[in-house]
C-alpha positions as CSV (number, residue, x, y, z in Angstrom):
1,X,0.0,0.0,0.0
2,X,3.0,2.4,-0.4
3,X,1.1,3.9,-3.4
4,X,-2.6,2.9,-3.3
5,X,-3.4,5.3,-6.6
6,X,-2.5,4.7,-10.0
7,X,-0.6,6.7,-11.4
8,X,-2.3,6.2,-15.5
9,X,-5.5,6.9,-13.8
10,X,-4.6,9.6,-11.4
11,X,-3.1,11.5,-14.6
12,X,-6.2,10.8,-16.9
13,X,-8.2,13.0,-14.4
14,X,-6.1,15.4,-13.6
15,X,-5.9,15.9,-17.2
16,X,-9.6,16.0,-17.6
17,X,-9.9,18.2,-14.9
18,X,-7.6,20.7,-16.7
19,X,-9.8,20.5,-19.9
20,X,-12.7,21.1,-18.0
21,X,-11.1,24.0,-16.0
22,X,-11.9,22.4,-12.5
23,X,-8.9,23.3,-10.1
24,X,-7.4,20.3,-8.9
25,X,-4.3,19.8,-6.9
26,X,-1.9,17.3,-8.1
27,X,-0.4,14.9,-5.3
28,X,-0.5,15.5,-1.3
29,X,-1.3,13.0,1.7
30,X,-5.1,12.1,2.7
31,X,-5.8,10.4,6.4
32,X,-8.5,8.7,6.8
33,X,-10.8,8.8,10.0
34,X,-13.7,6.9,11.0
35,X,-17.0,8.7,10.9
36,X,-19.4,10.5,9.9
37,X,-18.2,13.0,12.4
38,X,-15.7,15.9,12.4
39,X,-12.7,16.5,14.1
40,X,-12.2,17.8,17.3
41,X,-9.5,20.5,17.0
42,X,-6.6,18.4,18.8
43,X,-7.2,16.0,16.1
44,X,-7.0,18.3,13.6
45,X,-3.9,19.8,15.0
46,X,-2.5,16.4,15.0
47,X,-3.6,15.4,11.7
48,X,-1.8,18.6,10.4
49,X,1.5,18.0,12.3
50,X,1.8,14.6,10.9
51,X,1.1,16.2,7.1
52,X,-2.4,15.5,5.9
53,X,-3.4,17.7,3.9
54,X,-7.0,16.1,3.8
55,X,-9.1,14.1,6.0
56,X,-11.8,12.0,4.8
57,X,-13.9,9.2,6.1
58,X,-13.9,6.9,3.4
59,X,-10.9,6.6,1.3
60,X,-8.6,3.9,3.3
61,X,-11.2,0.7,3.4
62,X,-11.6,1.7,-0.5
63,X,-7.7,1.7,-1.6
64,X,-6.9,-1.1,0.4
65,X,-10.3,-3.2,-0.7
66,X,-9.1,-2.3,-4.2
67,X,-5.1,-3.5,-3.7
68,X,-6.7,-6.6,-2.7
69,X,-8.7,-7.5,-5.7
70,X,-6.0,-6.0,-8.1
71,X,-8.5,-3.4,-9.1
72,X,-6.8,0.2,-10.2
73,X,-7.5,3.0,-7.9
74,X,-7.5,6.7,-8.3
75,X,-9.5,9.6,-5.8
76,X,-10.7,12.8,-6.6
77,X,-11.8,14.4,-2.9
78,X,-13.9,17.2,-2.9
79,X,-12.7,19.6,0.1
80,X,-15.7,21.0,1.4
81,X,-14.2,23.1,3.9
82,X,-11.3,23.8,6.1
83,X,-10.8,21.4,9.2
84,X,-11.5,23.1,13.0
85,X,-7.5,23.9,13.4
86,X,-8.6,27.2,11.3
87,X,-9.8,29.1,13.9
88,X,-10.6,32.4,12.3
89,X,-14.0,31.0,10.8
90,X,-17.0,29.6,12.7
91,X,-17.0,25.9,12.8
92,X,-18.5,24.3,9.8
93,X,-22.3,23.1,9.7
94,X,-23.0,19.7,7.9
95,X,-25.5,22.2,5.9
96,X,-22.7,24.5,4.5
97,X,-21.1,21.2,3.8
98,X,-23.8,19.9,1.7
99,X,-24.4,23.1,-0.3
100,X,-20.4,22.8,-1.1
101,X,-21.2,19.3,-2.2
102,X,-24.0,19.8,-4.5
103,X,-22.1,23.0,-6.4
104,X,-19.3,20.4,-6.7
105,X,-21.0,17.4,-8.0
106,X,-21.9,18.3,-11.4
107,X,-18.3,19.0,-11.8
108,X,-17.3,15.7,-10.2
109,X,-20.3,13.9,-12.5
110,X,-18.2,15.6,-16.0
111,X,-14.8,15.2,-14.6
112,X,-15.8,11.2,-14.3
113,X,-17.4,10.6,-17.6
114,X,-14.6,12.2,-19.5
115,X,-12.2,10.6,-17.8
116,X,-13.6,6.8,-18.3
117,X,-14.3,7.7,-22.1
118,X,-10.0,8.1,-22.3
119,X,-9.5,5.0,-20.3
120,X,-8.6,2.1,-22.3
């Protein structure tokens, strides 16, 4: 699991992304923490210290399910909002969180079907 992403998919969205004009940030560390539930701000502190540059709840059991069965694996995370180490905004609401969600996912629905039509 030293590199649970391929690298021919990873570059097929990024490249799709491009063409599409999403922003999309190229490499970076993900932790993954068991939820649905946020932080608290000593984790997110910690999680920062340690690198992670996003946390997710899902990602982990997916990449290493995927290893397993010799299935290719790519992400693309939608960040939704900052973590509660960012103190100079009110903690985020699970609504603000949806409404960041739904602007992205038409993005996210394009970015996917371009990208499968170039796989091979």
């Amino acid at each position: 699991m030293a590199n649970p992403f391929d690298k021919t998919i990873s570059l097929a969205i990024l490249k799709e992304a491009e063409k599409l004009g999403i922003k999309c940030h190229r490499g970076g560390t993900i932790i993954t923490i068991e939820g649905p539930r946020f932080s608290t701000r000593a984790e997110s502190n910690m999680f920062r210290a340690w690198g992670a540059d996003l946390i997710n709840m899902s990602i982990a059991p997916e990449a290493s399910l995927a290893n397993e069965a010799g299935i290719a694996y790519a992400v693309i995370a939608m960040s939704t909002d900052y973590d509660c180490w960012k103190e100079d905004e009110d903690p985020v609401t699970w609504e603000e969180i949806l409404k960041v969600f739904q602007r992205n996912a038409d993005n996210v629905k394009q970015l996917l079907i371009d990208t499968v039509g170039t796989l091979n």
